[in-house]
Residue frames relative to the residue before (quaternion, step in Angstrom):
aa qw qx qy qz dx dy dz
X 1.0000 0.0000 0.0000 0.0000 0.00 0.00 0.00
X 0.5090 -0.6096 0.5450 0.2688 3.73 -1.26 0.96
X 0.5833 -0.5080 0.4814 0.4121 3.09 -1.61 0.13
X 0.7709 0.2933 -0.3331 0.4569 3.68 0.82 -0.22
X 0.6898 -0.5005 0.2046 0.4814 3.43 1.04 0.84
X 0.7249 0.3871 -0.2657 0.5040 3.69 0.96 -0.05
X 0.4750 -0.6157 0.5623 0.2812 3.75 -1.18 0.87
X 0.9149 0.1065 -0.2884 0.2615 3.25 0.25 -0.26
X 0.3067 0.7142 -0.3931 0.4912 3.11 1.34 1.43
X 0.3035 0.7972 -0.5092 0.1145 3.48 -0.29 0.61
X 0.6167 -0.7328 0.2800 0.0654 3.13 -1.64 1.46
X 0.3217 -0.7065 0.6023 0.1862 3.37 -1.07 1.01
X 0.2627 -0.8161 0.4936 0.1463 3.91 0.20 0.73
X 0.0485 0.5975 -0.7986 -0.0542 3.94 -1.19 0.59
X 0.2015 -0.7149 0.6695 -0.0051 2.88 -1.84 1.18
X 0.3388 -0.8165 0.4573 0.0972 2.88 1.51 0.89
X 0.7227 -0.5839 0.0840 0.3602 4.16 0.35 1.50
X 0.0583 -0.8057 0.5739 0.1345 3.31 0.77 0.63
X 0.5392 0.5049 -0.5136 0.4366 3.95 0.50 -0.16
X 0.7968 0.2333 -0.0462 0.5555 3.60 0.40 -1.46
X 0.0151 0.7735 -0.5914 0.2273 3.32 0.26 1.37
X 0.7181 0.3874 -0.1797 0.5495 3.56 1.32 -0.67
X 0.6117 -0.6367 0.2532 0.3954 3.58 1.05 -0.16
X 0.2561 0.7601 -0.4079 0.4362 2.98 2.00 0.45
X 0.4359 -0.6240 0.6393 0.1089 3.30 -1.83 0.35
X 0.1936 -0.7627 0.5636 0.2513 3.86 0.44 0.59
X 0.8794 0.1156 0.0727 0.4562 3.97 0.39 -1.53
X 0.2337 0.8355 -0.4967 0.0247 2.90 0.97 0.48
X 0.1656 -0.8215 0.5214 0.1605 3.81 -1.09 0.56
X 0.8039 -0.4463 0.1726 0.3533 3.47 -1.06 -0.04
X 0.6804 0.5861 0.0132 0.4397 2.83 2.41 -0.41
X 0.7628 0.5505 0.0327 0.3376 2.48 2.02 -0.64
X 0.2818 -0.7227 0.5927 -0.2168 2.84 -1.04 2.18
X 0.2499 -0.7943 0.5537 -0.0077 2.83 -0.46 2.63
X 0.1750 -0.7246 0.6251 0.2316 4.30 -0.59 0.69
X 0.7026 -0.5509 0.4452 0.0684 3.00 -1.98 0.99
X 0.4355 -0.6681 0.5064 0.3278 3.47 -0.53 0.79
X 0.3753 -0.7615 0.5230 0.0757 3.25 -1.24 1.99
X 0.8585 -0.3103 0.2678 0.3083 3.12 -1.46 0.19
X 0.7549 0.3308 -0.1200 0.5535 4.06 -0.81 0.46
X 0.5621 0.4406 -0.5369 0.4490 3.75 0.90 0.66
X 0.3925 -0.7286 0.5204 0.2102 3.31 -1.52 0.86
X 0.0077 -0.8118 0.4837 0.3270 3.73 0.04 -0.25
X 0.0729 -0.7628 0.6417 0.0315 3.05 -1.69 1.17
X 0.3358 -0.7369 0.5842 0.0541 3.53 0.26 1.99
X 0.4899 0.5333 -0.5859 0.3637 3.86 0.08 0.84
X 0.7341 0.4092 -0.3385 0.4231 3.59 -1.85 -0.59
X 0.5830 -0.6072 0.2257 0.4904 3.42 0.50 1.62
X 0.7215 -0.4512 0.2983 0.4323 3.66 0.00 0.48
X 0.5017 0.6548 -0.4644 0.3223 3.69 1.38 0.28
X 0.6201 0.2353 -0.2933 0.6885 4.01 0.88 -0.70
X 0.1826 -0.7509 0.6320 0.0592 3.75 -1.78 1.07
X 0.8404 0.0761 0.0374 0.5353 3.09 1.47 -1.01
X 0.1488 -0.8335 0.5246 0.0889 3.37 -1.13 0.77
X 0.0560 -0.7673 0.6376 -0.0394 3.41 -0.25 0.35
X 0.4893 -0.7976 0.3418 0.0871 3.86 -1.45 1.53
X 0.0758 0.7417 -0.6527 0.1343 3.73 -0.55 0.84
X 0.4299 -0.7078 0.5156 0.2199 3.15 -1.64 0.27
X 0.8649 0.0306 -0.1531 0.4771 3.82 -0.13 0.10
X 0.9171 -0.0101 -0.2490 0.3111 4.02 0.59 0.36
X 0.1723 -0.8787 0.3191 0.3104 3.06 0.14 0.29
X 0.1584 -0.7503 0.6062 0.2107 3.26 -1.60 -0.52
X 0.4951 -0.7245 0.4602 0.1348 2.99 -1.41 1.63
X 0.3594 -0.8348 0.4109 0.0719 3.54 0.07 1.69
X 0.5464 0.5037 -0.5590 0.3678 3.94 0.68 0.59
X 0.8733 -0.2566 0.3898 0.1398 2.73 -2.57 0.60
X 0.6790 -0.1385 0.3529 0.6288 3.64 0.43 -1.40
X 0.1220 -0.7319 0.6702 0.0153 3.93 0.38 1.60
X 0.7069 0.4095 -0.3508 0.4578 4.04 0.09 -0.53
X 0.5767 0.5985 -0.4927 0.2578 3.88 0.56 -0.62
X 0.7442 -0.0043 -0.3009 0.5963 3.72 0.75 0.59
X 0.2279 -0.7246 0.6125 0.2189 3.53 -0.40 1.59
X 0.4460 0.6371 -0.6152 0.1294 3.53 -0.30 0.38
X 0.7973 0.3679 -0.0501 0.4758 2.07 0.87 -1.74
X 0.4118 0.6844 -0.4153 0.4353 3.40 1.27 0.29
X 0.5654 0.6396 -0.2243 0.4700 3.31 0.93 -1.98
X 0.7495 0.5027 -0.2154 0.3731 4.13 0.82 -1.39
X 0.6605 0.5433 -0.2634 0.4463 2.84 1.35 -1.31
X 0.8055 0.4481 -0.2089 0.3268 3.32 0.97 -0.90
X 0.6249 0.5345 -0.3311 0.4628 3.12 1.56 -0.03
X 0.2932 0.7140 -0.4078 0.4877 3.36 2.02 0.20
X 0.7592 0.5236 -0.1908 0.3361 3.11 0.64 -1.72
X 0.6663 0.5759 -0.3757 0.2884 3.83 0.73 -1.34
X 0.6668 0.5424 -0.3353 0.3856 3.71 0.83 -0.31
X 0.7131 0.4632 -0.2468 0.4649 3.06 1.05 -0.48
X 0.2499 -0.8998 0.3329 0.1302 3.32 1.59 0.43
X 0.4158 0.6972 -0.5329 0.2391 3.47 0.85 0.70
X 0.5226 -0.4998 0.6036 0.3357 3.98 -1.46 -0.25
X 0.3126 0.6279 -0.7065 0.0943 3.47 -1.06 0.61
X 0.2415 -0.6113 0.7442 0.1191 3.65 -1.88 -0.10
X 0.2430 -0.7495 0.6045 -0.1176 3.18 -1.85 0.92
X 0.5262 -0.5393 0.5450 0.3676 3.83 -1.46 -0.79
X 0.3051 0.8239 -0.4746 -0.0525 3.26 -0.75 0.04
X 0.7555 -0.1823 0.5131 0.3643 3.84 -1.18 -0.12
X 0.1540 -0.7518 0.6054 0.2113 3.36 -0.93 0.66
X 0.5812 0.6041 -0.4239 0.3427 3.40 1.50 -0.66
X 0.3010 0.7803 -0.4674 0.2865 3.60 1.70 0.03
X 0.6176 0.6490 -0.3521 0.2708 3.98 1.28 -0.64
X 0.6631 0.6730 -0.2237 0.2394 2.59 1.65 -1.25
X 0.8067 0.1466 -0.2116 0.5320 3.32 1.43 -0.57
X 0.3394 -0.9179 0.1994 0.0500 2.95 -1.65 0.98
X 0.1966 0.8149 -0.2757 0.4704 2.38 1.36 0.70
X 0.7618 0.1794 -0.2767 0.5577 3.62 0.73 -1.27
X 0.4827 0.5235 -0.5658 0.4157 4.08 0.78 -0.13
X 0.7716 0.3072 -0.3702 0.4163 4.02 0.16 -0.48
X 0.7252 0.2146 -0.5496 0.3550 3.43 0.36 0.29
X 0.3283 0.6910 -0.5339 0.3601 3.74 1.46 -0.17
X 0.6895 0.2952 -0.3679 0.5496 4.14 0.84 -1.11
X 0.5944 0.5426 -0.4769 0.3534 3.69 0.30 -0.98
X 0.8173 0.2863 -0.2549 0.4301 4.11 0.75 -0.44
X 0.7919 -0.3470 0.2269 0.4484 3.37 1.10 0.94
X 0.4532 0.6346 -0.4836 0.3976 3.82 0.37 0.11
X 0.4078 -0.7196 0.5619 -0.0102 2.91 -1.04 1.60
X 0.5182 -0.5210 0.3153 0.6006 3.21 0.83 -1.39
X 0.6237 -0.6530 0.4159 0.1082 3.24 -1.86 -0.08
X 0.2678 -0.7872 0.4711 0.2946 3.50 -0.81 0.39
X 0.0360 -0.7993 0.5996 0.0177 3.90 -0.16 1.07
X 0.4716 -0.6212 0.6039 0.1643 2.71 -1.34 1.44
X 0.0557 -0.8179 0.5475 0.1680 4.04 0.25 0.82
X 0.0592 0.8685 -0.4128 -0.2681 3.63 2.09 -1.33
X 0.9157 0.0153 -0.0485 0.3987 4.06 0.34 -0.19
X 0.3851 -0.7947 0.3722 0.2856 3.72 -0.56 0.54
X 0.5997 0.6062 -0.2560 0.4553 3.53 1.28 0.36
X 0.3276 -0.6788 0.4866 0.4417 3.53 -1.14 -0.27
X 0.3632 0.5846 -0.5627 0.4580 3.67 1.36 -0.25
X 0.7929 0.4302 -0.3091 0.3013 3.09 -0.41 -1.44
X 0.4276 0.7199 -0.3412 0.4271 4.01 0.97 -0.96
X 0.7711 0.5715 -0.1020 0.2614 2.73 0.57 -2.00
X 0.7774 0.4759 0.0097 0.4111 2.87 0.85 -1.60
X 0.4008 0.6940 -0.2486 0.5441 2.91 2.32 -0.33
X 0.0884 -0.7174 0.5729 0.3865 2.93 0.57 -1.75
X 0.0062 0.9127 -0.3988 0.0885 3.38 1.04 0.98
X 0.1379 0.8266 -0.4323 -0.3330 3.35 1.22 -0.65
X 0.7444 0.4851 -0.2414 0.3902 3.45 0.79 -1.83
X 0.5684 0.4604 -0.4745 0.4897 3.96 0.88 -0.35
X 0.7905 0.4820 -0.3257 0.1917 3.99 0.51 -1.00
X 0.6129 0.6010 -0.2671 0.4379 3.35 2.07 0.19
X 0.8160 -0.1156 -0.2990 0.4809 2.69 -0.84 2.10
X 0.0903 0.8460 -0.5046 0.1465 3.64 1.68 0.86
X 0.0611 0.8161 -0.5477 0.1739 3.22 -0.77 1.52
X 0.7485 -0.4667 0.1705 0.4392 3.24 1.43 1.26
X 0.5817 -0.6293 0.3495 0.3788 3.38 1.65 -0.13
X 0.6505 0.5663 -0.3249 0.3881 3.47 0.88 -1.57
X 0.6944 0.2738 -0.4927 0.4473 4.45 0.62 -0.04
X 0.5341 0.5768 -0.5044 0.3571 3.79 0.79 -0.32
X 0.7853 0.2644 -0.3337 0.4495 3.89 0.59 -0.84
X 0.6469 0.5017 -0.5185 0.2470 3.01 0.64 0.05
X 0.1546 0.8295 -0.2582 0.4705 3.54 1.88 0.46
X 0.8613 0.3604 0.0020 0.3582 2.57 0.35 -2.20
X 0.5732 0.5375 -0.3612 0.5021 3.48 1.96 -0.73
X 0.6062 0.5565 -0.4813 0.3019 3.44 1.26 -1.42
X 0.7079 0.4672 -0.3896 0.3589 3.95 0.40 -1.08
X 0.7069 -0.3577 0.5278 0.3061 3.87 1.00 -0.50
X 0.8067 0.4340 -0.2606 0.3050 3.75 0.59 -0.70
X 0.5974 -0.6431 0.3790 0.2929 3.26 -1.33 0.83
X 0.0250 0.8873 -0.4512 -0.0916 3.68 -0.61 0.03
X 0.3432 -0.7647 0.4983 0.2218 3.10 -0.93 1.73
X 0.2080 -0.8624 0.4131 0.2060 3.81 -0.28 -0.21
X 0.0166 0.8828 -0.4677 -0.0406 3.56 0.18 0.86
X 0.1347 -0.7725 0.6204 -0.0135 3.68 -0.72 1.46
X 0.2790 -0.7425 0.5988 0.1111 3.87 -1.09 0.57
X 0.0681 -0.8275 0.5379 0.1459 3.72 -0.23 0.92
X 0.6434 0.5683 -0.4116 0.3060 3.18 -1.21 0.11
X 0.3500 0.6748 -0.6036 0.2406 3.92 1.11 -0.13
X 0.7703 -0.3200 0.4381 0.3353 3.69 -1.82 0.00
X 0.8016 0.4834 -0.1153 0.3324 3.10 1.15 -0.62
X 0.4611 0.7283 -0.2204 0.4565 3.07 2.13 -0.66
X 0.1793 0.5688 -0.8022 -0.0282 3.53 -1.41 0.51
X 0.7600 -0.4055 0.3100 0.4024 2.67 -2.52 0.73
X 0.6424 0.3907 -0.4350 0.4954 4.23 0.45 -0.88
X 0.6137 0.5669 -0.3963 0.3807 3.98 0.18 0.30
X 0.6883 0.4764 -0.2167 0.5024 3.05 1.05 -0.93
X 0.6829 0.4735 -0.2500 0.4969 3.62 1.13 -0.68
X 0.4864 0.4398 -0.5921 0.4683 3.76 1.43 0.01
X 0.4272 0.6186 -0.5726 0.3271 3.88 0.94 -1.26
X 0.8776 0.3609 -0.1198 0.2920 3.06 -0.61 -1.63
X 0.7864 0.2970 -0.3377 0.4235 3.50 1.10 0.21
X 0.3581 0.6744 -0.4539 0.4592 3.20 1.98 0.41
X 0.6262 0.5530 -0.3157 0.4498 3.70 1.28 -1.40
X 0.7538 0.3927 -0.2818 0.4452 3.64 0.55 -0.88
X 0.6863 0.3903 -0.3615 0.4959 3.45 0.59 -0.09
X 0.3966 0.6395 -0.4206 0.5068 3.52 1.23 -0.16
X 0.0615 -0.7189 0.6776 0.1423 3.84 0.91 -1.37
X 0.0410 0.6561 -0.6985 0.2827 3.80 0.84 2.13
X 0.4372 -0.5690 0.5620 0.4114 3.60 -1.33 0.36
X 0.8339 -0.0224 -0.0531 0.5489 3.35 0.30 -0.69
X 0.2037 -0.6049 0.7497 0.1750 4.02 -1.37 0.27
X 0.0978 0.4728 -0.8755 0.0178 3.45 -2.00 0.15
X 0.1418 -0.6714 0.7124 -0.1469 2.44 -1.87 1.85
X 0.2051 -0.8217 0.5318 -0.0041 3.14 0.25 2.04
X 0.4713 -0.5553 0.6440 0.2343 3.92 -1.61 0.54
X 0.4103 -0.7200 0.5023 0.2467 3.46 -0.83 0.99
X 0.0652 -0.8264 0.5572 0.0477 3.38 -0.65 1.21
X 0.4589 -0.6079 0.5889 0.2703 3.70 -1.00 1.49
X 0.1617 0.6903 -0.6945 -0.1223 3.98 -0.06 0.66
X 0.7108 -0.3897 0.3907 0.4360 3.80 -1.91 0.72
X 0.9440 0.0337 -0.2205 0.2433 3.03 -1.82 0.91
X 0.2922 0.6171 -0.5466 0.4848 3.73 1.40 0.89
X 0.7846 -0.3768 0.4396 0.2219 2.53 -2.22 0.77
X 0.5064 0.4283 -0.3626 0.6547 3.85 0.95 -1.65
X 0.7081 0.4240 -0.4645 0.3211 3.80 -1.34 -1.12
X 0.8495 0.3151 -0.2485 0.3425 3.59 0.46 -0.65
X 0.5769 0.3962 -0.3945 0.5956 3.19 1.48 -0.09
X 0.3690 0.6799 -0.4201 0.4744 3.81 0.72 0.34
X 0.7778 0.3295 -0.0317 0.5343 3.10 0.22 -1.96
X 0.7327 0.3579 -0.4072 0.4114 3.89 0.46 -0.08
X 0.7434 0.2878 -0.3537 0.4894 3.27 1.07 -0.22
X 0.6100 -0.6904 0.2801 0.2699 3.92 0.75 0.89
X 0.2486 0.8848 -0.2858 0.2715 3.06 1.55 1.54
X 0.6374 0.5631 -0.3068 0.4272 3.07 1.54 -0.73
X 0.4859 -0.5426 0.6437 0.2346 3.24 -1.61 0.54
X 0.9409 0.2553 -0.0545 0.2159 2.68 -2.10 0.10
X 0.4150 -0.7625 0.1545 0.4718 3.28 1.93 1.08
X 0.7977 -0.5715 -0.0038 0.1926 3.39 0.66 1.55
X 0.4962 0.5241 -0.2656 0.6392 2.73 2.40 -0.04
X 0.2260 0.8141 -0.5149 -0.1450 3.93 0.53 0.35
X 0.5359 0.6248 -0.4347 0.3653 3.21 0.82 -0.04
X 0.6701 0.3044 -0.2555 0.6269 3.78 0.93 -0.08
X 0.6572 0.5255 -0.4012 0.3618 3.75 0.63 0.30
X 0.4213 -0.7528 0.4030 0.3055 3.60 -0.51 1.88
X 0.5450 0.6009 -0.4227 0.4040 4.05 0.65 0.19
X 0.6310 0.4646 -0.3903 0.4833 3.79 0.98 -0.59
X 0.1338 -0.6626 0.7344 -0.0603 3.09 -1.56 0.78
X 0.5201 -0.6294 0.4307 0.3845 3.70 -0.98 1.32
X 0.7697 0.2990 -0.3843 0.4130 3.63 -1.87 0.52
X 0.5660 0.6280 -0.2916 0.4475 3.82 1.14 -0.25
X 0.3051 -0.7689 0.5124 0.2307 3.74 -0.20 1.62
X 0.3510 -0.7648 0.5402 0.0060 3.03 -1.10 1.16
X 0.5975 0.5647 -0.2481 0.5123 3.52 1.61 0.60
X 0.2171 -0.6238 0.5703 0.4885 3.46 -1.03 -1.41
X 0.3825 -0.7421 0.4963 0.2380 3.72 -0.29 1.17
X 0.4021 -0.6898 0.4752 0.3696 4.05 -0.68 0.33
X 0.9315 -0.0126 -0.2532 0.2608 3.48 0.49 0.31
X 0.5761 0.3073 -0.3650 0.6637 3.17 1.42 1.83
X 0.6684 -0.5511 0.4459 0.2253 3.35 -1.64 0.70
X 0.5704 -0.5856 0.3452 0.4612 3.56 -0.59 1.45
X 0.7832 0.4339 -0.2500 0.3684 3.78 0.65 -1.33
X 0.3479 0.5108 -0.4736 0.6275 4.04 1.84 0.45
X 0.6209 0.4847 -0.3782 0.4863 3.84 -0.15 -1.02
X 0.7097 0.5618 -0.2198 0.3638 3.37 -0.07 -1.25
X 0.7089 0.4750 -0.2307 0.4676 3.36 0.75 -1.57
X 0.8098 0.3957 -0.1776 0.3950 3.49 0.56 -1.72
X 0.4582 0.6120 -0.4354 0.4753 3.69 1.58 0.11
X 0.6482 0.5424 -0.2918 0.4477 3.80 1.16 -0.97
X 0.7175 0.4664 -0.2851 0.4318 3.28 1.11 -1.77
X 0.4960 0.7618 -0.3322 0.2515 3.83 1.19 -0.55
X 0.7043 0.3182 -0.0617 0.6316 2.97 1.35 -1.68
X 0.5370 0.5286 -0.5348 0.3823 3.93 0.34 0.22
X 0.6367 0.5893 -0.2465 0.4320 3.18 1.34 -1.81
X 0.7307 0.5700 -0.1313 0.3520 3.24 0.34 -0.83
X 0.6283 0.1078 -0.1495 0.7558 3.79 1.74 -0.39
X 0.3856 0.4713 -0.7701 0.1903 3.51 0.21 1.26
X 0.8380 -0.4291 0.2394 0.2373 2.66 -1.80 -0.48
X 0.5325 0.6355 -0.2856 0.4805 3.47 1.74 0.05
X 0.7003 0.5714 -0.1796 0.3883 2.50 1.25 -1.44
X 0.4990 0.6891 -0.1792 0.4941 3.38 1.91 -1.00
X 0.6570 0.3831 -0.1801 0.6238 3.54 0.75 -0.82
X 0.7623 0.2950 -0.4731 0.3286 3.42 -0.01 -0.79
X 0.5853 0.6529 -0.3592 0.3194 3.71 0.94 -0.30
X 0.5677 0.7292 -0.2614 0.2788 3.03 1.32 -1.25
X 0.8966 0.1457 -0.2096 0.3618 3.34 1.15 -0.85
X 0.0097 0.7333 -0.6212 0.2760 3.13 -0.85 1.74
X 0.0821 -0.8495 0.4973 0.1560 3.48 0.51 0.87
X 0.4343 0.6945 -0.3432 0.4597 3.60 1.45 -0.68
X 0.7617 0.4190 0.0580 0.4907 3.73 1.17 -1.30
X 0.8722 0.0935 0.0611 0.4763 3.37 -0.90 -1.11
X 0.7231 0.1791 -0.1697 0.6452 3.78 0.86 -0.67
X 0.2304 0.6700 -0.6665 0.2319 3.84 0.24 0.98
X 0.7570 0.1630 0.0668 0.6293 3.51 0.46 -1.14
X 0.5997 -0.3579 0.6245 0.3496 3.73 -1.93 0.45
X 0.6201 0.4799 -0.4517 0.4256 3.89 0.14 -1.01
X 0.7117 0.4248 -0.2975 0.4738 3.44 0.01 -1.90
X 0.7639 0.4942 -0.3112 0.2745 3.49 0.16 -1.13
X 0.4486 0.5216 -0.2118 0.6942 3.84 1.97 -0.51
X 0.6803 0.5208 -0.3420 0.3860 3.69 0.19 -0.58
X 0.6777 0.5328 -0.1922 0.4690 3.22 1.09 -2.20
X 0.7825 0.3383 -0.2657 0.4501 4.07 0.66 -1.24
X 0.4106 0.7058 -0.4216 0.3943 3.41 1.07 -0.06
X 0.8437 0.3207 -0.0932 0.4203 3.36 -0.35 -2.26
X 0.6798 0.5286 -0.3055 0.4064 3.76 1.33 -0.92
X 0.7138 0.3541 -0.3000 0.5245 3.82 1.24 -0.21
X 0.2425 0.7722 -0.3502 0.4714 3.09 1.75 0.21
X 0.7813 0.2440 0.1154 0.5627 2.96 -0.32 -2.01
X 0.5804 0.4861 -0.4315 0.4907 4.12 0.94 -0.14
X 0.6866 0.5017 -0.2749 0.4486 3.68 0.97 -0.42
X 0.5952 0.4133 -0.2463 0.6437 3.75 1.33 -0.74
X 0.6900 0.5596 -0.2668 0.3736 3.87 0.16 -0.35
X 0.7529 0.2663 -0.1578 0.5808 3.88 1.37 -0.69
């Protein structure tokens, strides 16, 4: 029997922030802009208040929160909720999740595939300037956190933000060849957007940075992937370019193969190994 009473029903899961269960902000950066719970979720205020919402799919799910590890307790609960029901699902999380172990083995013991980590810059300037907090503790280049992340088995989407104060074009290409030598299943290399009332938007706007008379999001000239700023050390329409060339580079076809092998990873399992050539010719086909 399914969790919603039917075998051949199975659950897409929202954990609706188990970090910020109190209205707190676990990671919040200078950038950051939490979205609203869309349309078609059911809520089921049960399972000690740790699962809120469920919403229907058919064979994997995915645990739909912000920062699922930012309070391992309640993480640790949720996930021992999960091991009986032996299913496969993936989520977001905290890299500082590595640090303890405890909630990575039962996080794999209850199905986790992997995670999407918001890694967003390869420096501590940059971090900084982020306001990264949870990436800038005990920040050691990344290379002992994944290697964590291989020890448990898990896949890892990687999400980097170009364009900090700190970025040039020969930065941005270590990004993108740190990810590929990393051998992430997937990377997204997001343009830094100044969204209204952040920390960035206002240093922007006081020092006469914005584009597009500071409202670009309501201006009929912007068009998505287009820097919406002046970057400190390239031309809004350089930024732009090397944000595009980031994510092509990254799901060609070398780049595809050289990831592939990681038996620790991407070829742990037929699933992972179906998952990895899927989502990467997937997203290789939308990207060029």
């Amino acid at each position: 029997m399914g969790i919603a009473g039917d075998d051949n029903v199975t659950i897409v899961i929202r954990a609706h922030n188990l970090g910020n269960i109190d209205q707190g902000v676990g990671n919040t950066g200078r950038n950051c802009v939490t979205g609203s719970v869309g349309p078609g979720l059911v809520y089921l205020k049960e399972t000690v208040g740790v699962v809120s919402t469920y919403i229907v799919d058919r064979a994997n799910h995915v645990i739909a929160d912000d920062n699922i590890t930012a309070n391992p307790d309640k993480a640790k609960a949720l996930f021992e909720l999960l091991i009986p029901l032996k299913i496969k699902w993936a989520g977001q999380a905290s890299i500082e999740m590595v640090k303890d172990s405890e909630l990575m083995e039962l996080m794999k013991r209850s199905g986790c595939l992997g995670q999407l980590v918001g890694f967003d810059a390869m420096n501590k300037d940059s971090l900084i300037w982020l306001n990264k907090k949870s990436n800038l503790r005990e920040f050691t280049n990344y290379e002992q956190a994944i290697e964590v992340l291989r020890k448990y088995n898990f896949q890892t989407w990687a999400s980097f933000i170009l364009g900090n104060d700190y970025d040039t074009l020969e930065s941005i290409k270590k990004t993108v060849e740190f990810a590929i030598k990393s051998k992430f299943t997937l990377a997204f290399f997001h343009l830094l957007s100044p969204y209204p009332k952040t920390q960035i938007y206002q240093q922007f706007n006081s020092e006469n940075r914005l584009l597009y008379n500071e409202k670009w999001w309501l201006h009929k000239d912007y068009e998505y992937n287009k820097a919406a700023f002046i970057p400190n050390h390239m031309t809004p329409e350089e930024l732009s370019e090397a944000v595009v060339s980031a994510n092509k580079y990254f799901y060609n076809f070398n780049s595809i193969r050289r990831r592939l092998f990681d038996t620790k990873t991407n070829l742990h399992s037929l699933l992972k190994l179906l998952l990895y050539l899927k989502f990467n010719l997937l997203i290789r086909n939308t990207s060029t």
